[in-house]
C-alpha positions in Angstrom: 21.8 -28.5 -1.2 21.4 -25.0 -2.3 23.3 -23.8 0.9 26.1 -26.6 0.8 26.2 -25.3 -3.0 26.1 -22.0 -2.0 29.0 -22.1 1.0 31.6 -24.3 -1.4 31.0 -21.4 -4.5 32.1 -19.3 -0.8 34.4 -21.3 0.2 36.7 -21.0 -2.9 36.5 -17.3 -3.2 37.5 -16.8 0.7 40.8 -18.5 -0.3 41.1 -16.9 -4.2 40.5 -13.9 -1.6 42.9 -14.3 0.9 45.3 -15.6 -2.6 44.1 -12.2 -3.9 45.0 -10.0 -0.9 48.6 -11.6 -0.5 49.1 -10.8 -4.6 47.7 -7.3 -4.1 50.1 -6.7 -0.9 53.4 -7.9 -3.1 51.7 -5.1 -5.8 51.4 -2.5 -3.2 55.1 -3.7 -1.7 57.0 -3.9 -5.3 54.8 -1.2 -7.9 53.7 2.0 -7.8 50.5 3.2 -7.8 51.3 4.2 -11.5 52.3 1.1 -12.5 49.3 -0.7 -11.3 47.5 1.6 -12.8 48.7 0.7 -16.4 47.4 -2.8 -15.3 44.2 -1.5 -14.4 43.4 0.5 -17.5 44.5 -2.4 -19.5 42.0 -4.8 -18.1 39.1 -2.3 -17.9 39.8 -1.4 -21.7 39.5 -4.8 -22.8 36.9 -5.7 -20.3 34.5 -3.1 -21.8 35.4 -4.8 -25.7 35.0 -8.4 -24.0 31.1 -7.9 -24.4 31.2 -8.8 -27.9 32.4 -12.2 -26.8 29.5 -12.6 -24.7 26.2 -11.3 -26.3 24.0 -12.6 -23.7 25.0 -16.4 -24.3 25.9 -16.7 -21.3 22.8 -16.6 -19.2 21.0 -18.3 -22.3 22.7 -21.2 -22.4 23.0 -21.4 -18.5 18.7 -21.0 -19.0 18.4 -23.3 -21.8 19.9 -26.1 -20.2 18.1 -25.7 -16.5 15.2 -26.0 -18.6 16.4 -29.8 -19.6 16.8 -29.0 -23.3 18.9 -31.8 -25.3 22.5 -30.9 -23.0 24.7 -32.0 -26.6 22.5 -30.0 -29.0 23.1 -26.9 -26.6 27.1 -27.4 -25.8 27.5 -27.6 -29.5 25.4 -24.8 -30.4 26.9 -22.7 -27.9 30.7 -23.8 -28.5 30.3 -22.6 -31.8 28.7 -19.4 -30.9 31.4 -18.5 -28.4 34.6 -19.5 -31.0 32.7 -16.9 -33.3 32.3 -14.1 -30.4 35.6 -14.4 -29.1 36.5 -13.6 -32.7 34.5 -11.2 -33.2 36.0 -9.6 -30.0 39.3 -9.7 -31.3 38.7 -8.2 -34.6 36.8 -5.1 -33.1 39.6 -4.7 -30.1 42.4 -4.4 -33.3 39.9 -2.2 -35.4 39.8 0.2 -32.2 43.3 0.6 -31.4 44.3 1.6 -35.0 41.9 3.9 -35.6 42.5 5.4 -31.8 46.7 5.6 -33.1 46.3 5.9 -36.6 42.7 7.9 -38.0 42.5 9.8 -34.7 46.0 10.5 -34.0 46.0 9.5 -30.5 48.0 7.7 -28.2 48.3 6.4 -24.8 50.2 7.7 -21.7 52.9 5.2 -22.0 54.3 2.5 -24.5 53.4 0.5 -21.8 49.4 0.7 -21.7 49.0 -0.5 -25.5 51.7 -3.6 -25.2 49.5 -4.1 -21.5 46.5 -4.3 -23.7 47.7 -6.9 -26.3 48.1 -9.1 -23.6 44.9 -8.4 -22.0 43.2 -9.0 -25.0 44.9 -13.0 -25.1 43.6 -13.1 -21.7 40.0 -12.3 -22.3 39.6 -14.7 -25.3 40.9 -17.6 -23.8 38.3 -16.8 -20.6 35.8 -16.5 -23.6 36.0 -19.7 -24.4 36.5 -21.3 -20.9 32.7 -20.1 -20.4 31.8 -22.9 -22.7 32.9 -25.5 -19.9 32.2 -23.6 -17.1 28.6 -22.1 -18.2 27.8 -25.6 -18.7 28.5 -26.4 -15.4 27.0 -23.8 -13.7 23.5 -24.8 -15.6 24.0 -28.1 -14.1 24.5 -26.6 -10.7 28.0 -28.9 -10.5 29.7 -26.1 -8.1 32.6 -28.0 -7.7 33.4 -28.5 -11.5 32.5 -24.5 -11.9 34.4 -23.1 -9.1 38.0 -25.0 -8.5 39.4 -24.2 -12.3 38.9 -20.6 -11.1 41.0 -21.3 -7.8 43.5 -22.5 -10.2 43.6 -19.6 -12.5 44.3 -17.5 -9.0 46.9 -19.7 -7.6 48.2 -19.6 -10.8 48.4 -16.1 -11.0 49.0 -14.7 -7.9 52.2 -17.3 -7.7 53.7 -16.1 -10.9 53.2 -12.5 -9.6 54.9 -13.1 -6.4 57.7 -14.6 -8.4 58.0 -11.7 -10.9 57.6 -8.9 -8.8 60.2 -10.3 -6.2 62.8 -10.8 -9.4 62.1 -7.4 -10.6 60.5 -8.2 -13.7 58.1 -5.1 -14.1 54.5 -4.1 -15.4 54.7 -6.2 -18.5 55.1 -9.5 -16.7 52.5 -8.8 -14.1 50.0 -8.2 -16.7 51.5 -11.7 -18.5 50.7 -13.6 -14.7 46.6 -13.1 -15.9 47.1 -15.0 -19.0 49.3 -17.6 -17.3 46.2 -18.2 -14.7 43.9 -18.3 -17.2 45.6 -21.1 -19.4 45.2 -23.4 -16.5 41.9 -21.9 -15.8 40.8 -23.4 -19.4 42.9 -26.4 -19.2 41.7 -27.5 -15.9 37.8 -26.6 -17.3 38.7 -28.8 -20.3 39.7 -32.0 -18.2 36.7 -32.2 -16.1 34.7 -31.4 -19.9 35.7 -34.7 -21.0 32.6 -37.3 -21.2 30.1 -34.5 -22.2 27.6 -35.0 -24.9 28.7 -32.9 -27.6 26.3 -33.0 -30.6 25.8 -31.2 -33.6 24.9 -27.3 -33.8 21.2 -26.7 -34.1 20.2 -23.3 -35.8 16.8 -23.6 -33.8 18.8 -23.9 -30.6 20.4 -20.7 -31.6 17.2 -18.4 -32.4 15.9 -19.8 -29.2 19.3 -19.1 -27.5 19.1 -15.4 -29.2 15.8 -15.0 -28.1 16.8 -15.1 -24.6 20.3 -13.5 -25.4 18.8 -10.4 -27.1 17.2 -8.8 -24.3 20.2 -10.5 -21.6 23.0 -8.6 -23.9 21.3 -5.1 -23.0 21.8 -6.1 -19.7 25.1 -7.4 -20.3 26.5 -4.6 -22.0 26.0 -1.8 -19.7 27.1 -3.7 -16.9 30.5 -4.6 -18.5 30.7 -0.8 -19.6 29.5 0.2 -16.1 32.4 -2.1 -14.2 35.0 -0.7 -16.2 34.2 2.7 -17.7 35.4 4.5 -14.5 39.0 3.7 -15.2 39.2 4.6 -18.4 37.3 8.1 -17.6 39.8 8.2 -14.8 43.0 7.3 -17.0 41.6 10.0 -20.0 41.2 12.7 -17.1 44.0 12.0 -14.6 46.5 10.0 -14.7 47.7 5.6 -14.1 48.4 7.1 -10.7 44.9 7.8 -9.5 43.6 4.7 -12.0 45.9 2.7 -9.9 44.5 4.3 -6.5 41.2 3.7 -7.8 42.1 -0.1 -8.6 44.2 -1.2 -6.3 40.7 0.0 -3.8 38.3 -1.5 -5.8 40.2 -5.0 -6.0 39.3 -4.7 -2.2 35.8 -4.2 -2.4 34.9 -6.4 -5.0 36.0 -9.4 -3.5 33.0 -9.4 -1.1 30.3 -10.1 -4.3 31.2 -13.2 -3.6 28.4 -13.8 -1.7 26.2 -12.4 -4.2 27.9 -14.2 -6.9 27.4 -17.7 -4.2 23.7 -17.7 -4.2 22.9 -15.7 -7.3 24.9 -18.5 -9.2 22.5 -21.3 -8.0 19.2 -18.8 -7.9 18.8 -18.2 -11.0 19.0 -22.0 -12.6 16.9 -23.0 -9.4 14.1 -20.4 -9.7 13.9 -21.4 -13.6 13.5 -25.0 -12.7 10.9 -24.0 -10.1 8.9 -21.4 -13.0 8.6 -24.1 -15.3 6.8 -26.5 -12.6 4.7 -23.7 -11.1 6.1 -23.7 -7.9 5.4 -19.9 -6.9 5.6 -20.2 -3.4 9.0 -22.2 -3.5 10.5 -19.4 -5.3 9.2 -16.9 -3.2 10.7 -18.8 0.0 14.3 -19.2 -1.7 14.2 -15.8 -3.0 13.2 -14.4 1.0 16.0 -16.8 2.4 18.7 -15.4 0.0 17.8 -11.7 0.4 17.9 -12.6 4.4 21.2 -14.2 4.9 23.2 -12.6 2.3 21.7 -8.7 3.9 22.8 -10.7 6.9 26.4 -11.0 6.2 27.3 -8.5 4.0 26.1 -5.5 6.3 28.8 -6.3 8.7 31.4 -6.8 6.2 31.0 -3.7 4.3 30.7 -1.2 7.4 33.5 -3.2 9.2 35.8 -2.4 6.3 34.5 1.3 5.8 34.8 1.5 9.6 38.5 0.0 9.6 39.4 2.0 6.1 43.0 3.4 7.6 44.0 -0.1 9.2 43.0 -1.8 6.2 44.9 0.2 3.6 47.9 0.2 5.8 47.6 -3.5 6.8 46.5 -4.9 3.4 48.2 -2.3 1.1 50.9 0.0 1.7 51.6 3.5 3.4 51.8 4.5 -0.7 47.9 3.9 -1.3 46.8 6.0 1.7 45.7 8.7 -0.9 43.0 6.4 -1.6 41.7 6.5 2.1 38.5 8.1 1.0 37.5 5.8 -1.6 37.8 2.9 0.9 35.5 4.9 2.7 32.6 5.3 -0.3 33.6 2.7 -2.8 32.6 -0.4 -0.6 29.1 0.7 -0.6 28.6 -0.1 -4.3 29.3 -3.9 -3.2 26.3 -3.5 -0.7 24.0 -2.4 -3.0 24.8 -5.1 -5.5 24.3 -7.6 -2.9 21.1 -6.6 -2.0 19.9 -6.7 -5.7 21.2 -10.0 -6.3 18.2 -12.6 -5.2 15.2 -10.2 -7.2 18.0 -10.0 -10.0 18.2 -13.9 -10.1 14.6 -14.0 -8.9 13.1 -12.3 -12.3 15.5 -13.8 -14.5 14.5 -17.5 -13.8 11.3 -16.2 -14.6 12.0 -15.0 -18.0 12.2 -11.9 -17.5 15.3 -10.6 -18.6 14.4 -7.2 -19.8 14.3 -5.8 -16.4 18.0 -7.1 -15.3 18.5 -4.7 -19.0 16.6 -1.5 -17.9 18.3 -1.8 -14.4 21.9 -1.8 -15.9 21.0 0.4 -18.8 19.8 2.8 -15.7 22.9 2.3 -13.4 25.2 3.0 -16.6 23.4 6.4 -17.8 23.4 7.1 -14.2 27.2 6.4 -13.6 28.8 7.9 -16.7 27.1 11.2 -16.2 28.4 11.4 -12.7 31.6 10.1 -13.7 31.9 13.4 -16.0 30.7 15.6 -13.5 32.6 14.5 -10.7 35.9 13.2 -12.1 37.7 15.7 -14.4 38.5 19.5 -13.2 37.3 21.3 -16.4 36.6 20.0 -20.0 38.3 22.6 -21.9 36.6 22.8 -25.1 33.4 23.6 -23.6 35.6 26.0 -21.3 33.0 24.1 -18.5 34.5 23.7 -14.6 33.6 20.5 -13.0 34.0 19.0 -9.4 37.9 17.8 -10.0 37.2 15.1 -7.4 39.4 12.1 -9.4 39.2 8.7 -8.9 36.8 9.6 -5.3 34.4 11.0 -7.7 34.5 8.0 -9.3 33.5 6.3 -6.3 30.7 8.5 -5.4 29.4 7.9 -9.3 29.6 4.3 -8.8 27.9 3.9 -5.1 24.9 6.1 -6.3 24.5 4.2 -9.5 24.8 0.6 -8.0 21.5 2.5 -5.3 19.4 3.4 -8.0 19.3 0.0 -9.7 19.4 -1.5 -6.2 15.7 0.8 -6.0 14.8 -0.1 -9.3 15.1 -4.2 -9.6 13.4 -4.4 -5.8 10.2 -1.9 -7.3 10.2 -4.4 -10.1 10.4 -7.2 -8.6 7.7 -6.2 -5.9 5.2 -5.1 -9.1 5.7 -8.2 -10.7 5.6 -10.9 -8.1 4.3 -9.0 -5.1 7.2 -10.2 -2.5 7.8 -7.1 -0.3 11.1 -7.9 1.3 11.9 -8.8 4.8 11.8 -5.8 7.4 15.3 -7.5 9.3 17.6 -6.0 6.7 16.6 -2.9 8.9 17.9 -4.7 12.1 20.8 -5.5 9.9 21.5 -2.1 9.4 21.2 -1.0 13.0 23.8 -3.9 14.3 26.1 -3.4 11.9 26.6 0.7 12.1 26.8 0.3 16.0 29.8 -2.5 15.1 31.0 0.1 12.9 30.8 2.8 14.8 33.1 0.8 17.8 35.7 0.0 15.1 35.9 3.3 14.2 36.7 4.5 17.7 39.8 1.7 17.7 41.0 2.0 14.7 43.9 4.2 15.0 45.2 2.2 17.7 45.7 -1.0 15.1 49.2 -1.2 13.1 49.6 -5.5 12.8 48.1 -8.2 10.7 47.2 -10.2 14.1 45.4 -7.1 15.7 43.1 -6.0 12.7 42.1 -10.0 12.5 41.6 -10.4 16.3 39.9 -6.8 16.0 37.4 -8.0 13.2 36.5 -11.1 14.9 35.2 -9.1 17.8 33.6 -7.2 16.0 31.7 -10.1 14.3 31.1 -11.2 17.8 29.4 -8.3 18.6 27.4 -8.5 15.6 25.8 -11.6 16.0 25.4 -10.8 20.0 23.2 -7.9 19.2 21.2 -10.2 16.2 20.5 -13.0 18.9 19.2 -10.6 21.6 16.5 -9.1 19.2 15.6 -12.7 17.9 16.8 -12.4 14.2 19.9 -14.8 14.6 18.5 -18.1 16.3 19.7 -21.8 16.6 18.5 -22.1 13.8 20.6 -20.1 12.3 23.4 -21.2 14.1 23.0 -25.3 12.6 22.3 -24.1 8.7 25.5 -22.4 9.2 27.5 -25.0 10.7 26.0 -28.0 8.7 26.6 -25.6 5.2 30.0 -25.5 6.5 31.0 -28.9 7.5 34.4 -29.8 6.5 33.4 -33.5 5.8 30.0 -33.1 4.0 31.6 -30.5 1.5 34.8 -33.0 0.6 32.0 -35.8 0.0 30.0 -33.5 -1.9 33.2 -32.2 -4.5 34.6 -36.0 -4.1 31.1 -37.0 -5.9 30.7 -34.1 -8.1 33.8 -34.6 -9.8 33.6 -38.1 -9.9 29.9 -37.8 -11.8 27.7 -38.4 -8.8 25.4 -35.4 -8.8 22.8 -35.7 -6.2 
């Protein structure tokens, strides 16, 4: 069940992909990278505040509950501790921007940034508050309930972007398309919410919430710093044009976490369940078998898309990104890395171990931020000090490197704690995937249309998994998990009974 699981939380983020890749071609079409860029450091500067409305609750609640603790004690302590974060949140976002205009004397490059981040900031708190639905599902492992209010928050949005970018209705009202998704993200959460148990708040559900949330928040922290810092270094340094360069790339790349985010999202409530039986070598099997198939698949993708980089930004984008060329080339990487962290990540968090999914983000942020000040600006001028000027690439450098070390770091953990080595294919992986790569390189220039990059990629895929099955490490096997995971008419029967209450 893990794998049908697994391939519907995949099969919803191909198509809020592909929805995704359409919005960001009309964005490429219809804004400059400047404008884009206001969007971008709008979202990353109230991404990096939206930690205060998380705290670590998250994960504990998603814990708690796996653990089969009273399910209306928890929703009710943990609805009331998000309504107070997502306040909290607010207050601190309006306490920074006065004393950035008003004590400090600063401002931003355009009128445009601060009214962008007012309606970021509407944005975040309502997606605060939809994690009290959609947490609650994802304890339960009901995929179906977790994942298709997201779809609806993209369809949402990328069809009010179309339709405001096409009437010429600027920056303001793209940025105005995220809170539209996210109101029927929350509505659509709330519907499917209805029949819950909803208790009363428990203050010894909370310490024991905290206790988990107070080493998950250091991990939690960082990470939202880390995945949003770089455009605001960029913005304070540069300019919206090379934020929006830098943005408009990364959308790109970070799509493919979904197949991190597909089996990480079930690992870490599984292993949990599995710790609290005993079950050692069950979680040491499911832990292998994610590392496997997600090194698997994301290999191919990552050094397709490096290898593809000018067909992509040309195809995908627009002829006005193709400053960004060498960022497709790096940036991707990052994803990898990620990826391959992913199943020890979950792995020692169902455990209880928290603290080291903290040290390996608190690591990756030190890590990143002093690259990102090295690499990114020319000079800093009141220290008279000359730096690497490499922009929103540097930035991409800073980010790959970082996402290695705690890549490094959580596998040397995970290996001293549990003893679980790895499996030697992801070097095979590598191999097959950097020959693909290398082919796609050598045809790349002669691609220019949507049909021939597709037809392209699928040959290359072909290739892929022709190599795997000569050297044994793609079987039939292989082939049937695959094709059952996928089957059209087990996975409408599975969301049919999920959202009609039948969990199996």
């Amino acid at each position: 069940m893990i794998a049908r699981k697994s391939a519907l939380i995949i099969i919803t983020q191909l198509a809020n992909g592909i929805l995704g890749f359409i919005g960001l071609k009309f964005i490429a079409m219809y804004l400059t990278p400047w404008e884009y860029g206001v969007i971008g450091f709008a979202y990353g500067f109230v991404a990096i505040f939206s930690i205060f409305g998380m705290l670590g609750f998250d994960n504990a609640h998603i814990k708690r509950v796996s653990e089969g603790k009273d399910l209306g004690t928890c929703i009710a302590t943990f609805a009331v501790t998000k309504l107070s974060l997502a306040g909290l949140m607010a207050t601190i976002v309006f306490i920074a921007i006065w004393i950035w205009r008003f004590l400090l004397h600063r401002g931003f490059e355009s009128p445009l940034h601060e009214k962008a981040i007012w309606i970021m900031l509407s944005y975040f708190i309502l997606l605060i508050l939809a994690q009290i639905f959609i947490s609650t599902f994802t304890a339960r492992k009901e995929i179906a309930k977790a994942r298709i209010p997201y779809f609806l928050y993209t369809l949402g949005r990328i069809s009010a972007t179309i339709f405001v970018l096409v009437n010429g209705y600027g920056v303001l009202a793209v940025a105005y398309t995220y809170l539209l998704g996210e109101i029927l993200h929350f509505s659509y959460a709330l519907y499917l919410f209805r029949g819950y148990p909803v208790g009363k708040p428990s203050f010894e559900y909370f310490k024991s919430y905290a206790s988990f949330a107070v080493h998950a928040v250091f991990g939690a922290i960082p990470w939202l710093i880390m995945s949003n810092i770089d455009k605001v270094i960029i913005q304070l340094f540069w300019t919206a044009q090379e934020v929006g360069n830098y943005f408009a790339i990364f959308n790109l790349s970070r799509f493919f976490v979904v197949f991190a985010t597909a089996i990480s999202t079930l690992l870490m409530p599984t292993v949990s369940e599995l710790h609290t039986k005993n079950r050692w070598q069950e979680i040491e099997r499911v832990t292998l078998e994610s590392e496997r198939y997600l090194s698997m698949i994301a290999f191919i993708i990552i050094f397709s898309m490096i290898g593809l980089a000018k067909p992509v930004i040309h195809i995908l984008l627009s002829d006005k990104y193709m400053k960004a060329l060498p960022i497709l080339q790096i940036l991707p990487l990052f994803v990898l890395f990620d990826i391959l962290a992913r199943p020890y990540q979950s792995q020692l968090q169902g455990m209880d171990m928290p603290q080291y999914t903290k040290n390996r983000v608190l690591l990756m942020l030190a890590t990143q931020i002093t690259l990102d000040l090295i690499l990114v600006p020319k000079d800093i001028k009141s220290l008279g000090i000359k730096l690497f000027g490499l922009g929103a690439t540097g930035a991409a450098i800073a980010t790959v490197i970082a996402y290695f070390v705690g890549y490094v770091y959580i596998r040397v953990a995970a290996w001293k704690e549990t003893g679980i080595k790895g499996r030697t294919s992801i070097l095979w992986h590598i191999t097959s995937a950097l020959i693909v790569a290398l082919l796609l390189r050598i045809v790349s220039p002669y691609i220019g249309r949507w049909y021939e990059l597709l037809g392209i990629s699928l040959l290359g895929l072909g290739i892929y998994v022709g190599i795997l099955s000569l050297i044994g490490e793609f079987t039939r096997k292989d082939y049937d998990l695959f094709m059952d995971t996928l089957n059209i008419k087990k996975m409408i029967r599975y969301v049919i009974d999920e959202l009609r209450g039948k969990n199996e």
